[in-house]
N, C-alpha and C positions, 0 to 999 in steps of 0.2 A: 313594322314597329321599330322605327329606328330616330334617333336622337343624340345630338353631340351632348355631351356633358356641359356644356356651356349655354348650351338652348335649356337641356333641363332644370340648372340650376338657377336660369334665368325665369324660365316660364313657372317651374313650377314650387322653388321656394319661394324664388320674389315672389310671385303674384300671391302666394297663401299666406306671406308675412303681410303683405299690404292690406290685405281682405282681412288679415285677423286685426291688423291696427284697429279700423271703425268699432268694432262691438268694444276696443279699451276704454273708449273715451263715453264718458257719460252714460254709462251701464251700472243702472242699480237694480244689480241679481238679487231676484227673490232666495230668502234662505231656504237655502238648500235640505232637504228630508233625506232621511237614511236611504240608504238604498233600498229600491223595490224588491219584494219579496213574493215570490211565486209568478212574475211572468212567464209567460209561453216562452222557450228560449226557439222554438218553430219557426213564429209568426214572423211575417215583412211586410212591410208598408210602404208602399211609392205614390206618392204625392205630385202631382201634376196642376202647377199653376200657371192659368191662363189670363194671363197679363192682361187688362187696358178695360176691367168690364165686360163680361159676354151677356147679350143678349135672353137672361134666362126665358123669354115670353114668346121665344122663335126657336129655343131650344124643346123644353116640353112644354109643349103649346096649350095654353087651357081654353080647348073650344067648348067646354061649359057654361064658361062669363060669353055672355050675346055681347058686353063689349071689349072681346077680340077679333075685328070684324076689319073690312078690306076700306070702311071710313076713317078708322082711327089710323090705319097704316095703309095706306094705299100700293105704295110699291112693295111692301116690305109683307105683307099678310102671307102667308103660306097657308093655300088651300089645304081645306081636311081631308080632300080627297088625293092627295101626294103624302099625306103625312103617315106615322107610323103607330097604329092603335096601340095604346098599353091598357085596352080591355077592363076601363073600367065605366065607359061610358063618360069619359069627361075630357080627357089627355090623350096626345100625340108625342111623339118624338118629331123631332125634324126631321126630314125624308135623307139627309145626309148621315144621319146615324143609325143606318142598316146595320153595322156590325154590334153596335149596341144596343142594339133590339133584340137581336139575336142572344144577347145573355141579359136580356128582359125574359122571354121566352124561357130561358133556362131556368127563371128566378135566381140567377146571380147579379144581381142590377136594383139597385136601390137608389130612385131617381124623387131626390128631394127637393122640394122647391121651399120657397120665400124665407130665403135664411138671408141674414144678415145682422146689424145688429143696432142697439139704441143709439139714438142721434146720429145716424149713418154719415159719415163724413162721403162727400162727392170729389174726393182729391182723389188723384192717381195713388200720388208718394202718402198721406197719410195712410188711406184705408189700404192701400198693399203691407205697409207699415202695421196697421193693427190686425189684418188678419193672420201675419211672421209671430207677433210677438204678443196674441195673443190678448191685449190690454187695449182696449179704443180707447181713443183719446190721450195715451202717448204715445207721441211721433219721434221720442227720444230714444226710448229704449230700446237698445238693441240686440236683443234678446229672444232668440223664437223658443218655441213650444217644444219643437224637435229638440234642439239644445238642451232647456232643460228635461226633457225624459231620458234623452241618451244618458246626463251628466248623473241622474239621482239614478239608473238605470242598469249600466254594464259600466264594468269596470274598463277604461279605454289604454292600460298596460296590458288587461292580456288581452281588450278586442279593439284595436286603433284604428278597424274599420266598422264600428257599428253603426256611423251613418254619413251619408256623403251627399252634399250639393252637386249635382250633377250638370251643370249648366254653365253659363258664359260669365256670370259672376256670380260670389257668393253670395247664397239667398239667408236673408236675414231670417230664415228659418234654422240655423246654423251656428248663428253666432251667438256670442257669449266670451265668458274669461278665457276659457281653453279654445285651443282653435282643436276646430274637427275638418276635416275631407273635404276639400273644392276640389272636382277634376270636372277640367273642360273638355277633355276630349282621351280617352281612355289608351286611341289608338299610340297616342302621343307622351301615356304618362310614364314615361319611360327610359332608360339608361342608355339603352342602345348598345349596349355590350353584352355578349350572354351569362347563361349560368357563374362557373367560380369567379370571372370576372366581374360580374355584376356584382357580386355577394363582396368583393375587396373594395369595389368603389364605395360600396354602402357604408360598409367598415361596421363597428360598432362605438357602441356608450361605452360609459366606465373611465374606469385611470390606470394605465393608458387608452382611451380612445382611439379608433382609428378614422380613417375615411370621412366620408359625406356626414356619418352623425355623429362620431367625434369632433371636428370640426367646430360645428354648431354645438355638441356641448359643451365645450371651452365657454361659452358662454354665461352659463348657465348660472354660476352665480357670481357673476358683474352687478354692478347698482349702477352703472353708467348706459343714461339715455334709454335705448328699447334692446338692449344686450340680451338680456333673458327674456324678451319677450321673442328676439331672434331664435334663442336656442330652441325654446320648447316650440313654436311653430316649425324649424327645421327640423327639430325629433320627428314632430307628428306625420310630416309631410314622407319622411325617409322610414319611418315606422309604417306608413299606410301602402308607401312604393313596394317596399318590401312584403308585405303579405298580398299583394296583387299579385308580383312576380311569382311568389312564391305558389297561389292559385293555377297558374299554367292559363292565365284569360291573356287570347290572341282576337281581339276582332277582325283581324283578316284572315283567320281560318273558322270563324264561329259558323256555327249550324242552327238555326232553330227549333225548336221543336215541331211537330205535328203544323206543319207547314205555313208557322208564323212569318212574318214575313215584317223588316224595315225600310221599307224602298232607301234605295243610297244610286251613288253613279253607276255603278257596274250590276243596276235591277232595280230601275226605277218603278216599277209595279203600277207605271198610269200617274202617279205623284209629281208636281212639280219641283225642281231642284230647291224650291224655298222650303220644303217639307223638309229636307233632308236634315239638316241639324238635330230637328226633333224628334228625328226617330232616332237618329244616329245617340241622341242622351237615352230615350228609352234603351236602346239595344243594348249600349253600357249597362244603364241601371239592374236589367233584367241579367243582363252575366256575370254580373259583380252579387246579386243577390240569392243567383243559383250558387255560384262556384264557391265563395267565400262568406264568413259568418258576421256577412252585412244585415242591420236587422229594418233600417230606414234609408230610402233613396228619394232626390225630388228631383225633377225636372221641371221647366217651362217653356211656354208657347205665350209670344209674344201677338200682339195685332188685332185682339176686339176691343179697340174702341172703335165701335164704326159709326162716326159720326157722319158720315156721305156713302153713299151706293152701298150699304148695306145687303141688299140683297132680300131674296125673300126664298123658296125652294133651292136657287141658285147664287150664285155670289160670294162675292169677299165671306162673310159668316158661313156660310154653307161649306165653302172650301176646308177653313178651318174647322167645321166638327167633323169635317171626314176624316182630319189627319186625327183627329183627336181618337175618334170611333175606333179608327183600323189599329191604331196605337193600342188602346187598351185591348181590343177583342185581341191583339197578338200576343199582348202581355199573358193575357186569362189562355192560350195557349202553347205559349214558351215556357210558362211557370209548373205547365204539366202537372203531374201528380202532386207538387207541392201547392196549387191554386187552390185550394182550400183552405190553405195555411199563410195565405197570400191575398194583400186587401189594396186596394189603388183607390185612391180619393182625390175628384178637381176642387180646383179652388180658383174665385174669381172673387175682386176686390169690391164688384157691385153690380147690380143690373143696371138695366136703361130706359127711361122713360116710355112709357106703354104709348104715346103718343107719336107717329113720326114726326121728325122737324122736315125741316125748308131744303135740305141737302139730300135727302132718300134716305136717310139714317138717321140714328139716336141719342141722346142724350144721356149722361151719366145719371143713375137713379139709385132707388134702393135695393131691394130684395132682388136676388137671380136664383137658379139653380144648380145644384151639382149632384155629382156620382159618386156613391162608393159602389165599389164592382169585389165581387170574391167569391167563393167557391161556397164562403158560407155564411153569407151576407142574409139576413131577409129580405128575400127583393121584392121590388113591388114599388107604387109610385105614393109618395108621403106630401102630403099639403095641396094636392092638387086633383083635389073630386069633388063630388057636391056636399060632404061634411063638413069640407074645412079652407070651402072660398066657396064665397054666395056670387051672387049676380053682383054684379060692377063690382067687383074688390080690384079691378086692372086697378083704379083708380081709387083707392082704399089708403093712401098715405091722406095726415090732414089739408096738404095743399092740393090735395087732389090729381098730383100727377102722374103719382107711382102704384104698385102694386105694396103692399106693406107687408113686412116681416112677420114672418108665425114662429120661426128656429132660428136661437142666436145660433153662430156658425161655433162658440164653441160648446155649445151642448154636443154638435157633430164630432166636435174631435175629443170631445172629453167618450162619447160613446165607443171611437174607435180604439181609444186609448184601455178603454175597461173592458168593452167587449172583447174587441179583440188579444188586446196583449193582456189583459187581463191586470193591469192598471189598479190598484189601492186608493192611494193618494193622487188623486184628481188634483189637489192643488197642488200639486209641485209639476203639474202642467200647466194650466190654465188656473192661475191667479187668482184668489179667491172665490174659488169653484165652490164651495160648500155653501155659501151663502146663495151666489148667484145659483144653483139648483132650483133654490124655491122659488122661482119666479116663474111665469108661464111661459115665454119664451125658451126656458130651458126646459121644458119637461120633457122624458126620454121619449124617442122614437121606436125604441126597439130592434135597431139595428142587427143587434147580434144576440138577439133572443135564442 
């Protein structure tokens, strides 16, 4: 873990000053509610989004509809007989998500299908856009869900790590007026000098100031250009450095629990080195979440759009829910005795046409599905039996091409938000959530009964 002071303060205030720029400009923050009262101060939530559309119809497979059949998808079908029963008589898992079968089996796996939401936009950038921030249909705001629960939530003076983007840029889950926690790579978020040393480079706030956050807050109150937006994103960044440090989190001496495991170079586990990024965010996320009083982490996995060679048992998509699989079943094992108290939820910006195209792959569409995984999840498979998809619903949007939505996707996070953290005010999440309730799409699932 080593870093010159000049790498640091390049990589990691520039880059958190510049990531917090975008959410200044054309951000109209919902007003803000009193701080939450009575959540869990326990609970953690790591959010895992999987970029480009995943496949929800090859993921849990509904061979109940006669049309999910090897006419509609020729290369792409995954026999039922490689697939992975969830014992309801209708649904399969993909044969590549053995490990999350296994906390199907536990009943810690709650595998939700046909969420999405009304007039489903088929953009990349918008719908990743509205499922950050919460609002479809603005592609301006940049504002996510996380943001506001953290902001109306913990106070970020005494807890300047309660939630962090853990990824290659900051996730518009994140963003808002105050800047919170971007780190790209944990091994690296660092001074590179030890102890008392470290602690003089930091310096402190105040008058007189010292060091790395004195410095920055000289700034503080300028009216000139992005002066104070300077300061307070160098506070945040030297405020969050600092209670890392002060954590004792070494990724090159970390151990996992009960024999999780994040393939990397020196124990690739079978994993190819393209995996390796993404466990290497998990592994962070999950030590940053045990060690210190982090209460939200997100990570992603880039690569299903698969619009050519898709795959079917095998292949590009298959590859990727392995990493996905082994990822979370390590989490629900690294998190130990706190996995109960510990919830992980994916996220994908839209499914893909239930039809193959002309290239062995799919098409951007509507409804897909996702996982929450927890220790005290109710698990079990939701939208996908013979109650609640009839025969041909593949093909149940009005143009006939898609699979159609039953759960807007934030009925799911408003449940994770109540259930779990134990949540009041819904709307100072997801944006006039009191209304949208009454609609059928949103009716609750039960998640955390």
């Amino acid at each position: 873990m080593s870093i010159d002071r000049r790498r640091f303060l390049q990589a990691s205030l520039g880059s958190a000053a510049l990531c917090a720029l975008g959410p200044n400009f054309g951000v109209r923050p919902w007003s803000r509610a009193l701080a939450q009262v009575g959540t869990d101060p326990a609970k953690k939530l790591l959010v895992i989004f999987l970029r480009g559309g995943n496949d929800g119809l090859n993921t849990c497979i509904p061979y109940g509809d006669p049309e999910y059949n090897a006419t509609h998808r020729p290369t792409i079908f995954v026999p039922e007989t490689s697939a992975l029963d969830l014992g309801n008589g209708f649904a399969a898992l993909h044969p590549a998500l053995q490990p999350l079968h296994e906390l199907h089996l536990l009943g810690q796996l709650a595998t939700i299908h046909r969420v999405a939401y009304d007039n489903q936009s088929r953009s990349h950038f918008d719908s990743q856009q509205f499922w950050e921030n919460a609002v479809p249909g603005d592609n301006e705001l940049d504002e996510g869900w996380i943001y506001r629960h953290v902001v109306d939530t913990y106070d970020l003076a005494d807890n300047p790590l309660a939630a962090a983007s853990i990824s290659a840029r900051l996730m518009v889950l994140f963003q808002g007026e105050v800047a919170l926690p971007h780190i790209f790579d944990l091994a690296t978020y660092d001074l590179g000098v030890p102890g008392t040393a470290s602690e003089k480079l930091l310096g402190t706030t105040g008058s007189p100031g010292s060091g790395v956050l004195g410095w920055y807050e000289q700034y503080s109150g300028s009216t000139h250009g992005y002066d104070a937006l300077l300061a307070t994103t160098g506070e945040t960044v030297g405020q969050t450095l600092a209670e890392i440090q002060a954590s004792g989190v070494d990724p090159a001496t970390y151990v996992p629990e009960n024999g999780a495991t994040y393939p990397n170079d020196d124990d690739p586990a079978g994993f190819p080195a393209t995996s390796f990024p993404f466990f290497r965010q998990l592994r962070d996320a999950v030590m940053l979440l045990k060690a210190t009083d982090m209460r939200i982490a997100a990570v992603e996995l880039d690569g299903f759009d698969t619009h050519a060679g898709q795959g079917s048992a095998a292949g590009s998509q298959a590859q990727l829910l392995s990493w996905v699989a082994h990822g979370i079943r390590s989490v629900s094992l690294d998190m130990d005795s706190t996995w109960s108290d510990t919830a992980v939820v994916t996220l994908s910006e839209f499914g893909r046409t239930s039809k193959e195209n002309g290239s062995g792959g799919t098409d951007h569409a509507e409804a897909s599905c996702l996982f929450v995984a927890s220790g005290s999840v109710n698990g079990g498979v939701y939208n996908c039996d013979a109650t609640t998809w009839a025969a041909g619903d593949l093909f149940s949007t009005p143009n006939g091409r898609y699979v159609s939505h039953r759960t807007d996707y934030r009925s799911v996070i408003a449940e994770i938000m109540a259930g779990h953290f134990g949540v009041a005010n819904l709307d100072a999440v997801v944006p006039s959530y009191s209304t949208l309730a009454t609609t059928p799409s949103f009716a609750p699932l039960g998640l955390f009964v």
